[in-house]
mmCIF file of the C-alpha atoms, coordinates in Angstrom:
data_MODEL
# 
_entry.id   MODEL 
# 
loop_
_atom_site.group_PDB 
_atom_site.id 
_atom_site.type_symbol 
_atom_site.label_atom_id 
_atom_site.label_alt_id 
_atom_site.label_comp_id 
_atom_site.label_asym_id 
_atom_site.label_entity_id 
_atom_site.label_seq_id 
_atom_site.pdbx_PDB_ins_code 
_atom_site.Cartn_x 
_atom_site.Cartn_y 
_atom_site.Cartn_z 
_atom_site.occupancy 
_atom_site.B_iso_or_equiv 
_atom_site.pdbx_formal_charge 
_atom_site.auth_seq_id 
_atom_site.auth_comp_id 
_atom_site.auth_asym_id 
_atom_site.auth_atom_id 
_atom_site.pdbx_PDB_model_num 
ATOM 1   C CA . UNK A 1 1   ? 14.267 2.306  -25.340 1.00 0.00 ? 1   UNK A CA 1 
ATOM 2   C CA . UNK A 1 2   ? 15.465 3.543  -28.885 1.00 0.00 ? 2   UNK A CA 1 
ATOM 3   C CA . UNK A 1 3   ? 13.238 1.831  -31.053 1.00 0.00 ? 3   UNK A CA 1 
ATOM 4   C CA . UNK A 1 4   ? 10.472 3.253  -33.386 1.00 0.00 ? 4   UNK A CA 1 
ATOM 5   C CA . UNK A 1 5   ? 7.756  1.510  -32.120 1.00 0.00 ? 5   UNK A CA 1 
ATOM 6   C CA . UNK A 1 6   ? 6.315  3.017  -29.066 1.00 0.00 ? 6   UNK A CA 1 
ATOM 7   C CA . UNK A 1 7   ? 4.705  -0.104 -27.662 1.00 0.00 ? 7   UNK A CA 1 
ATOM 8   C CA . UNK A 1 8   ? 8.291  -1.197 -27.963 1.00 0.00 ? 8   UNK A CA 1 
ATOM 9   C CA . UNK A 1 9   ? 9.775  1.819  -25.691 1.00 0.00 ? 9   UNK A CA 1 
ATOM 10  C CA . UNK A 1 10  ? 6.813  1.151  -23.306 1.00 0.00 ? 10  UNK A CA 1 
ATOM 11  C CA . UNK A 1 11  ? 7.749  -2.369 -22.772 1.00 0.00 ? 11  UNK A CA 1 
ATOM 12  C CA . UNK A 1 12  ? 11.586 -1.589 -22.336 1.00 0.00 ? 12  UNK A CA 1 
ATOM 13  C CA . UNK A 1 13  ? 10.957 1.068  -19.978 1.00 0.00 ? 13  UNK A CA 1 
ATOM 14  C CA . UNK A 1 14  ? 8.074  -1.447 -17.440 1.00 0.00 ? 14  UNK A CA 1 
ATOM 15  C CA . UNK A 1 15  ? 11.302 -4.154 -18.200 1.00 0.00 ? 15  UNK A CA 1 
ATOM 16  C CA . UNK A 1 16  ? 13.431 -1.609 -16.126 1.00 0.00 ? 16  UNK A CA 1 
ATOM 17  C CA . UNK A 1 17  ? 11.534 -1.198 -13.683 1.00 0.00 ? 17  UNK A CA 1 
ATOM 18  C CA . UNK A 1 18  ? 10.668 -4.419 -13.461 1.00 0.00 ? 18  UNK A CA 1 
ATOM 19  C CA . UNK A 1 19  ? 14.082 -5.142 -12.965 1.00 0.00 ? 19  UNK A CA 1 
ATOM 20  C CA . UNK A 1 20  ? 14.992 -2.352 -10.414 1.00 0.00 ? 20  UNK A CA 1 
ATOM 21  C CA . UNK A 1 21  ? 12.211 -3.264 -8.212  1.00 0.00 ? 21  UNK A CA 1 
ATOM 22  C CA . UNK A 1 22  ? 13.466 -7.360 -8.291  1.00 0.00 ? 22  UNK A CA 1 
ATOM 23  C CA . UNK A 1 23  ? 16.831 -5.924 -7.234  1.00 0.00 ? 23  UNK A CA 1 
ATOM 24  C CA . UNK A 1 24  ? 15.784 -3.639 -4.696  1.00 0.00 ? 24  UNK A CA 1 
ATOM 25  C CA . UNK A 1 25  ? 15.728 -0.174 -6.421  1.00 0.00 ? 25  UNK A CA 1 
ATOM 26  C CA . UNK A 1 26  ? 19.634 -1.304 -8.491  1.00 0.00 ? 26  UNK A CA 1 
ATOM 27  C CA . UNK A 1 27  ? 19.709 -0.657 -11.868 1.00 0.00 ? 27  UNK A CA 1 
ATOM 28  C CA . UNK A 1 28  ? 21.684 -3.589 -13.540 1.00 0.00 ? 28  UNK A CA 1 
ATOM 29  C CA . UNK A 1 29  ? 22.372 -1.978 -16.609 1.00 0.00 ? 29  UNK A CA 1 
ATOM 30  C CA . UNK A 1 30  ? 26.681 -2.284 -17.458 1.00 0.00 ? 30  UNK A CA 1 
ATOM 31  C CA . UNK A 1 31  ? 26.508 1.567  -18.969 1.00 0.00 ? 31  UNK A CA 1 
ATOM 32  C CA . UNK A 1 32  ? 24.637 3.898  -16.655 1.00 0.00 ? 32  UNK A CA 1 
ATOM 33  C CA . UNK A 1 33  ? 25.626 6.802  -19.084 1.00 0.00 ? 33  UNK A CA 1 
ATOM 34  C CA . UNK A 1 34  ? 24.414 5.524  -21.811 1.00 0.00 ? 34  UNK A CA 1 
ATOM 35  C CA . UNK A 1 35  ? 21.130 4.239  -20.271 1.00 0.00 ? 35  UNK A CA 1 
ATOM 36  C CA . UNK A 1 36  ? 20.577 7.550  -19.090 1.00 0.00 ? 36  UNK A CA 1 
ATOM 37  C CA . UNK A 1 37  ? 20.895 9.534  -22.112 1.00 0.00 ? 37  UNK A CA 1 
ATOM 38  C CA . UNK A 1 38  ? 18.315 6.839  -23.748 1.00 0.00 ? 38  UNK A CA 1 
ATOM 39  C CA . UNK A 1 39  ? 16.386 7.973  -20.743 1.00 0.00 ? 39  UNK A CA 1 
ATOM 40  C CA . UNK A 1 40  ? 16.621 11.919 -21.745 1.00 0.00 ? 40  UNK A CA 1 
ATOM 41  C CA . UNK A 1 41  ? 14.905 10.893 -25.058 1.00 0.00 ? 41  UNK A CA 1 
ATOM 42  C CA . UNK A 1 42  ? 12.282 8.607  -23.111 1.00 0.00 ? 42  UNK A CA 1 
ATOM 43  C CA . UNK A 1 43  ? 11.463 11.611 -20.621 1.00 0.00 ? 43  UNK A CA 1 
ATOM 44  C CA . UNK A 1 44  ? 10.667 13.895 -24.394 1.00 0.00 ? 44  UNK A CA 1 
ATOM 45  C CA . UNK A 1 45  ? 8.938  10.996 -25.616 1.00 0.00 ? 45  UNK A CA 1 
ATOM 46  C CA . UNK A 1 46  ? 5.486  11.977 -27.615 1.00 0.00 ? 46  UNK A CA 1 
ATOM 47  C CA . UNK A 1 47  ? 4.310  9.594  -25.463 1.00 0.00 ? 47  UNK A CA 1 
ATOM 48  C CA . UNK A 1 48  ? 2.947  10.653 -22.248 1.00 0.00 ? 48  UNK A CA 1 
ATOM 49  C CA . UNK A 1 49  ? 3.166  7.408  -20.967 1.00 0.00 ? 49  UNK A CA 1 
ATOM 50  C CA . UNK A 1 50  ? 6.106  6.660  -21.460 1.00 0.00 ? 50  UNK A CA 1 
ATOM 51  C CA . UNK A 1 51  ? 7.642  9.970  -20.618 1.00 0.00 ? 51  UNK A CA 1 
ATOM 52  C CA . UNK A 1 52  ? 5.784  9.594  -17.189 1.00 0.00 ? 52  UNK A CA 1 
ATOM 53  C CA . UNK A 1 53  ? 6.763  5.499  -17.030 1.00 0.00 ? 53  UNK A CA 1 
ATOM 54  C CA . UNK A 1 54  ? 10.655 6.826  -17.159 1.00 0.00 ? 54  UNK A CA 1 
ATOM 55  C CA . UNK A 1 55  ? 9.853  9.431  -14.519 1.00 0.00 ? 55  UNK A CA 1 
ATOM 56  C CA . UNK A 1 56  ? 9.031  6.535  -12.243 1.00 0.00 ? 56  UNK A CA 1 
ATOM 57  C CA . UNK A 1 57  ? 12.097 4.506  -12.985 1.00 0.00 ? 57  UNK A CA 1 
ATOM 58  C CA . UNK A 1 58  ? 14.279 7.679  -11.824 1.00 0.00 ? 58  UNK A CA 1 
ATOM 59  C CA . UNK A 1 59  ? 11.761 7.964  -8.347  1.00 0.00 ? 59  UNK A CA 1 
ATOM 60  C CA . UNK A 1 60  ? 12.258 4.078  -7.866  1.00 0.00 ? 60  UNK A CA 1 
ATOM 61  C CA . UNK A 1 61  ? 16.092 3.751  -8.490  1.00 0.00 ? 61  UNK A CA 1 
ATOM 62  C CA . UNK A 1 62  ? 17.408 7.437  -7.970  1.00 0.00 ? 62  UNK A CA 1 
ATOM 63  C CA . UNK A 1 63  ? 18.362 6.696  -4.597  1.00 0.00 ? 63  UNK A CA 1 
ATOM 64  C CA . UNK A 1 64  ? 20.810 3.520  -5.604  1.00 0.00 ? 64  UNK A CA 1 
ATOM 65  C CA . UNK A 1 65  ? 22.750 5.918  -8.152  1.00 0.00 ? 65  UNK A CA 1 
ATOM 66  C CA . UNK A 1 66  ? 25.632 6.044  -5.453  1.00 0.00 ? 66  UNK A CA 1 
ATOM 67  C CA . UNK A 1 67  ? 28.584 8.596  -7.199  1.00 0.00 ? 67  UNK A CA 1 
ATOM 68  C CA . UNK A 1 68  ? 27.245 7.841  -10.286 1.00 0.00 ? 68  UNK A CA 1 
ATOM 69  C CA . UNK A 1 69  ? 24.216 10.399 -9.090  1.00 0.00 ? 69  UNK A CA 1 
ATOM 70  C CA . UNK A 1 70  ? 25.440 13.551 -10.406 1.00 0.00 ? 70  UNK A CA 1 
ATOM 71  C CA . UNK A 1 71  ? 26.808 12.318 -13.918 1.00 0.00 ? 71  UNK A CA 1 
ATOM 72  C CA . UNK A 1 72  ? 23.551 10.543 -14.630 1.00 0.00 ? 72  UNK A CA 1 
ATOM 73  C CA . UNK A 1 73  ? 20.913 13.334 -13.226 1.00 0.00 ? 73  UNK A CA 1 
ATOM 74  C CA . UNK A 1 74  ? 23.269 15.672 -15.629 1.00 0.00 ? 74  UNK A CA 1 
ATOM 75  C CA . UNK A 1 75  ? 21.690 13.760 -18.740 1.00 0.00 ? 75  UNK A CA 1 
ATOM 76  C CA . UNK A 1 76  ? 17.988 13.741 -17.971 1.00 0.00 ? 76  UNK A CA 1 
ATOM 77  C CA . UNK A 1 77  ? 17.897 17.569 -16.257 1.00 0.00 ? 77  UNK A CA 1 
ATOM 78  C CA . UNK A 1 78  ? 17.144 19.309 -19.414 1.00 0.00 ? 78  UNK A CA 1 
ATOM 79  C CA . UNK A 1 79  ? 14.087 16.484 -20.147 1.00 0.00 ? 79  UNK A CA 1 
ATOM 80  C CA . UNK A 1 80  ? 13.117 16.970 -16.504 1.00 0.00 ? 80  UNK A CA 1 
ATOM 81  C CA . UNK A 1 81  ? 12.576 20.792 -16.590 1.00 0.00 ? 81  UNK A CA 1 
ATOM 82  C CA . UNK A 1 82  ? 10.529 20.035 -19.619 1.00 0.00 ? 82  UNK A CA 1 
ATOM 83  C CA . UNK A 1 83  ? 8.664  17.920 -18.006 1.00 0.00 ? 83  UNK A CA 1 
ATOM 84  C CA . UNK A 1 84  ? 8.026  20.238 -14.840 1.00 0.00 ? 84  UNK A CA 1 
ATOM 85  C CA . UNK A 1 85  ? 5.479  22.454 -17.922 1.00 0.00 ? 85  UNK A CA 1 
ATOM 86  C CA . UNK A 1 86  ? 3.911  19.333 -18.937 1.00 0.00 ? 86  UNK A CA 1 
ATOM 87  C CA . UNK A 1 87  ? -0.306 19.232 -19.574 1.00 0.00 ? 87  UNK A CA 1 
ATOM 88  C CA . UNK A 1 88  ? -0.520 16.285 -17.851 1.00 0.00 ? 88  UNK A CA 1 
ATOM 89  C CA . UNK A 1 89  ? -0.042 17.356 -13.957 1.00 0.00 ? 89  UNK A CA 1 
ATOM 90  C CA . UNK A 1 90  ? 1.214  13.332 -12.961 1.00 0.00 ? 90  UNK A CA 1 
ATOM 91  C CA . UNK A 1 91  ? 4.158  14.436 -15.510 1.00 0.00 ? 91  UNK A CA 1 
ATOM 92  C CA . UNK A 1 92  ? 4.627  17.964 -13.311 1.00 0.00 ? 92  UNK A CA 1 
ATOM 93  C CA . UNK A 1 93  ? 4.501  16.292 -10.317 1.00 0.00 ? 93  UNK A CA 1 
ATOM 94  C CA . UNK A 1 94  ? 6.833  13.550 -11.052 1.00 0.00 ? 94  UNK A CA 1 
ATOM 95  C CA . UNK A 1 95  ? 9.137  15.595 -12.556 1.00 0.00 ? 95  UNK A CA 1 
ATOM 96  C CA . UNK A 1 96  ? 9.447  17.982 -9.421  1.00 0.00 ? 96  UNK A CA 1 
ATOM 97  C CA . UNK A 1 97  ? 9.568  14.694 -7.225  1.00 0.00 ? 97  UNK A CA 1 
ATOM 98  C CA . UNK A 1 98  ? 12.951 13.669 -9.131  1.00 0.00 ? 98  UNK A CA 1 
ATOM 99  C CA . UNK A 1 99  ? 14.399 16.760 -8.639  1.00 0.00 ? 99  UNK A CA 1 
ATOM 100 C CA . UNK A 1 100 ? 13.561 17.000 -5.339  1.00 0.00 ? 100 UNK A CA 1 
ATOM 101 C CA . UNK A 1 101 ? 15.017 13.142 -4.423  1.00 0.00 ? 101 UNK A CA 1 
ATOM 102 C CA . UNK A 1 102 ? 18.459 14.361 -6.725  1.00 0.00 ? 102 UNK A CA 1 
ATOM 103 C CA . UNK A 1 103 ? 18.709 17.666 -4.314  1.00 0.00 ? 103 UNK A CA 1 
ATOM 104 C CA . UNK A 1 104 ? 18.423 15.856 -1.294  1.00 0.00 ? 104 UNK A CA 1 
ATOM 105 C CA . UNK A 1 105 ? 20.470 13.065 -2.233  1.00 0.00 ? 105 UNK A CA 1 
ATOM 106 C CA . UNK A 1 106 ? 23.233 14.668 -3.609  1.00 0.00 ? 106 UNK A CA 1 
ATOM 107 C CA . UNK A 1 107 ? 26.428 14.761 -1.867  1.00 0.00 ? 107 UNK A CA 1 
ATOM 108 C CA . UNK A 1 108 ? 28.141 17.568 -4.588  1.00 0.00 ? 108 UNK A CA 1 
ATOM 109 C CA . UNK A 1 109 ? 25.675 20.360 -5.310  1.00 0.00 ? 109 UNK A CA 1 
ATOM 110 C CA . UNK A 1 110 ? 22.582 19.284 -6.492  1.00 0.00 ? 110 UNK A CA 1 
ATOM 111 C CA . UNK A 1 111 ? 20.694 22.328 -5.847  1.00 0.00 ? 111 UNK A CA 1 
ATOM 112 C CA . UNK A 1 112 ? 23.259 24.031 -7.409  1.00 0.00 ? 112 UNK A CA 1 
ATOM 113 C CA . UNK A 1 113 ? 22.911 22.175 -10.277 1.00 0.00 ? 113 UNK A CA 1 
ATOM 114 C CA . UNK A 1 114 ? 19.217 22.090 -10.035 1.00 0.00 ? 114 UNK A CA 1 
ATOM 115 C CA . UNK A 1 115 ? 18.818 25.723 -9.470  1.00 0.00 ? 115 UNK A CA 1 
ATOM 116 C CA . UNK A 1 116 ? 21.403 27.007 -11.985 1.00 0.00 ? 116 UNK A CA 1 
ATOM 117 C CA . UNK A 1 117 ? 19.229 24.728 -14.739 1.00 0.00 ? 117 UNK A CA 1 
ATOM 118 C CA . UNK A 1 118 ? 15.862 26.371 -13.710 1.00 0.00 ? 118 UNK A CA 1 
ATOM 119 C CA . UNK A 1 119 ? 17.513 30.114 -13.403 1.00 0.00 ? 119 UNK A CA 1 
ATOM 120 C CA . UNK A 1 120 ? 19.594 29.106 -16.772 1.00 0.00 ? 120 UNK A CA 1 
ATOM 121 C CA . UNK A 1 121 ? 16.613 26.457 -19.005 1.00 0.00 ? 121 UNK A CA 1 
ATOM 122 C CA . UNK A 1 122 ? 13.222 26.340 -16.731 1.00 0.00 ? 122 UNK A CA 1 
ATOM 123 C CA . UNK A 1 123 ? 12.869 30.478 -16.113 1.00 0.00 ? 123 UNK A CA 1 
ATOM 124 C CA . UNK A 1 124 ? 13.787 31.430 -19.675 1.00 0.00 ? 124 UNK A CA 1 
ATOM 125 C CA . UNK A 1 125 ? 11.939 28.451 -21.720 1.00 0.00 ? 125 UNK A CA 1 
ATOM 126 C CA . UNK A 1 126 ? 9.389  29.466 -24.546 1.00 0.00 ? 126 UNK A CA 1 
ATOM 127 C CA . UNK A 1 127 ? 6.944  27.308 -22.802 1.00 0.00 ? 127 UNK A CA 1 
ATOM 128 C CA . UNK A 1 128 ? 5.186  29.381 -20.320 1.00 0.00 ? 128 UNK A CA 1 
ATOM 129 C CA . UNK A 1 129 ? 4.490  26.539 -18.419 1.00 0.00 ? 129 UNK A CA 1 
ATOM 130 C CA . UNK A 1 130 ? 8.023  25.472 -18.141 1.00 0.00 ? 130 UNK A CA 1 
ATOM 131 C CA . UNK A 1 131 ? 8.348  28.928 -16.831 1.00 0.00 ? 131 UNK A CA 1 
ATOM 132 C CA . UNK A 1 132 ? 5.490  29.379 -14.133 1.00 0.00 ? 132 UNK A CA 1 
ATOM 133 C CA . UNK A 1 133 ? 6.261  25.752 -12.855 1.00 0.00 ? 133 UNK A CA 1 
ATOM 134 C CA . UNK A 1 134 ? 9.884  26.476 -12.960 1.00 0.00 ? 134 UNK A CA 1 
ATOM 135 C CA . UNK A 1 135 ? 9.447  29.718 -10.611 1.00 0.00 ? 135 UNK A CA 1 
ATOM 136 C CA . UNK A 1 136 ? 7.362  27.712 -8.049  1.00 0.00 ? 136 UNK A CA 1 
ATOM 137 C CA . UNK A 1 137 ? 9.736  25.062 -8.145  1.00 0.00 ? 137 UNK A CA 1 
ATOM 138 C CA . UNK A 1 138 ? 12.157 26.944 -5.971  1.00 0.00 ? 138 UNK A CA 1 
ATOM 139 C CA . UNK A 1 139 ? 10.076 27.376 -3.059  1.00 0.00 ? 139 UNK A CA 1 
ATOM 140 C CA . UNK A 1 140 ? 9.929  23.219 -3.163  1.00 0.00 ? 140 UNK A CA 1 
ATOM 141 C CA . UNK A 1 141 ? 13.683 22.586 -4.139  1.00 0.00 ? 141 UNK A CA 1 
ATOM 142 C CA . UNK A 1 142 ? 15.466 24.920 -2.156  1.00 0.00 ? 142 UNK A CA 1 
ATOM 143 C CA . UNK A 1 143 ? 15.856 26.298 1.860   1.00 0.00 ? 143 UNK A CA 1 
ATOM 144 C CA . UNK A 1 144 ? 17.813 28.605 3.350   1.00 0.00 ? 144 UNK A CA 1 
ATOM 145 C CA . UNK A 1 145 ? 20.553 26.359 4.010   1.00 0.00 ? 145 UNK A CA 1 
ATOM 146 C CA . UNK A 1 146 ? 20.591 25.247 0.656   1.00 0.00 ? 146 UNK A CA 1 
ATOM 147 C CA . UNK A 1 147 ? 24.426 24.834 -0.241  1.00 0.00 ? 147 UNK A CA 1 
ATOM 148 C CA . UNK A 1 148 ? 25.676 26.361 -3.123  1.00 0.00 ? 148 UNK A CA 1 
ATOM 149 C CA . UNK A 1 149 ? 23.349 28.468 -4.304  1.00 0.00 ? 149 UNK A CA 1 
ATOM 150 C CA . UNK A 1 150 ? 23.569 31.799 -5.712  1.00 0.00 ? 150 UNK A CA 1 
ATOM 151 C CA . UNK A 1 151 ? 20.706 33.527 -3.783  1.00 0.00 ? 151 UNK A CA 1 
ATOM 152 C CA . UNK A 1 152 ? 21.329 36.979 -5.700  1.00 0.00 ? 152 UNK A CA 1 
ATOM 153 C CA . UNK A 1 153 ? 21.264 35.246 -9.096  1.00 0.00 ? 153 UNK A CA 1 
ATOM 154 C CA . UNK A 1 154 ? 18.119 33.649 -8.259  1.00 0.00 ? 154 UNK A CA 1 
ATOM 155 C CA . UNK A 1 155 ? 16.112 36.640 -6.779  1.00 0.00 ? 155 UNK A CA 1 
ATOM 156 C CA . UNK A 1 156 ? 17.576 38.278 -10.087 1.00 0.00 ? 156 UNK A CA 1 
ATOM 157 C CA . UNK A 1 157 ? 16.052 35.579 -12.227 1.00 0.00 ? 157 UNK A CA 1 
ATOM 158 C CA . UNK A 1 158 ? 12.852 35.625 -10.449 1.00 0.00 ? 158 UNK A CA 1 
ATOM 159 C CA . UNK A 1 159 ? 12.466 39.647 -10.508 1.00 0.00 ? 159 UNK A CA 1 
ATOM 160 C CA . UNK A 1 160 ? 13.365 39.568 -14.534 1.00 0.00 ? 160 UNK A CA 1 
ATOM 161 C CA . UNK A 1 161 ? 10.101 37.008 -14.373 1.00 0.00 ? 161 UNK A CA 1 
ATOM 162 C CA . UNK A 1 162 ? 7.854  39.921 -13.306 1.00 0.00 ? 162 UNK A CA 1 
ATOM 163 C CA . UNK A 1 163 ? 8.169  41.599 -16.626 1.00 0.00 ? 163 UNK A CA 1 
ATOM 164 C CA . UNK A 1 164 ? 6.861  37.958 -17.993 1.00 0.00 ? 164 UNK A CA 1 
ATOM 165 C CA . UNK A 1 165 ? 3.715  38.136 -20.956 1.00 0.00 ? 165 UNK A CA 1 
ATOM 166 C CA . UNK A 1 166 ? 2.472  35.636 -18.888 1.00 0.00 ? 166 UNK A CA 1 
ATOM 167 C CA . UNK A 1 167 ? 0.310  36.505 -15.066 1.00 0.00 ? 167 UNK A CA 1 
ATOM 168 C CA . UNK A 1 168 ? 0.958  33.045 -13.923 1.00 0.00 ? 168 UNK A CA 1 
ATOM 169 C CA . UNK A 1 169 ? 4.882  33.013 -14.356 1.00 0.00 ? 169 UNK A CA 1 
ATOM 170 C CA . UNK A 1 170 ? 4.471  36.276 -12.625 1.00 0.00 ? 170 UNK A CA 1 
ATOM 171 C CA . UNK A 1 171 ? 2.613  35.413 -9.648  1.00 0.00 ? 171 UNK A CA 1 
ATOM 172 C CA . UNK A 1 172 ? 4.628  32.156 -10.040 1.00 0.00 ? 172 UNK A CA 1 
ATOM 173 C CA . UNK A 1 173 ? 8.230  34.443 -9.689  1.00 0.00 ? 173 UNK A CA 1 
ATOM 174 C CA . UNK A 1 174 ? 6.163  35.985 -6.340  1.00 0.00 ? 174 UNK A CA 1 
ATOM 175 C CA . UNK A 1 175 ? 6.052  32.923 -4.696  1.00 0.00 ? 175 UNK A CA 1 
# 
């Protein structure tokens, strides 16, 4: 996953999930930390295929993560919201998928985590499209039961949105 050669990277990553889907969505990797911030750099990748090649190892194995869950989603979350402004709209759509598996999987505040890095990385990102998909994003990733959340910080974060340069982070922040 770290070498120079993309072809390489590509091949490492289908290995993976190769692997994963032999062993029933299990990851057998010894360092789950360290695969995962070899991940983060996969999921930035200039590559689109690989970034979107890593997006489906996290959909096919997130769900195996056990307590490891919230350590390893920690990693890839800044890559993630990245990906969520991607040109490519398989990359958006993966990328909201994985969040949407880690908030409903997580035992310990995963829309907390999830919703602080969108209010705190996706709603503030120089990327207007990190922005826009960032602001729909909530209707998707969190209900009214949603635990943990900070609904005053969020409605905060969306209204500073409607001063955006942008009219689709705006209507986006509407939502």
């Amino acid at each position: 996953l770290a070498d120079k050669d993309s072809s390489v990277r590509a091949a490492a990553c289908e290995q993976l999930r190769e692997s994963a889907r032999k062993n029933q969505g299990t990851l057998l990797f010894g360092d789950l930390r360290r695969l995962f911030l070899l991940l983060r750099a996969r999921l930035a990748d200039k590559h689109w295929r690989i970034r979107n090649d890593c997006t489906q190892l996290l959909l096919e194995t997130i769900g195996d993560f056990g307590p490891e869950l919230e350590a390893c989603m920690s990693a890839v979350l800044p890559s993630l919201l990245e990906n969520l402004g991607d040109a490519k709209a398989v990359l958006r759509k993966g990328a909201l998928d994985v969040l949407e598996q880690y908030v409903r999987l997580s035992q310990s505040g995963g829309s907390e985590s999830v919703v602080n890095a969108l209010m705190r990385n996706g709603l503030t990102s120089d990327d207007w499209r990190v922005r826009c998909e960032s602001a729909s994003a909530f209707t998707v990733l969190i209900h009214r039961d949603s635990g943990g959340v900070n609904f005053p910080a969020l409605v905060e974060a969306l209204v500073a949105r409607f001063r955006d340069v942008s009219d689709d982070v705006i209507s986006a922040a509407f939502m």
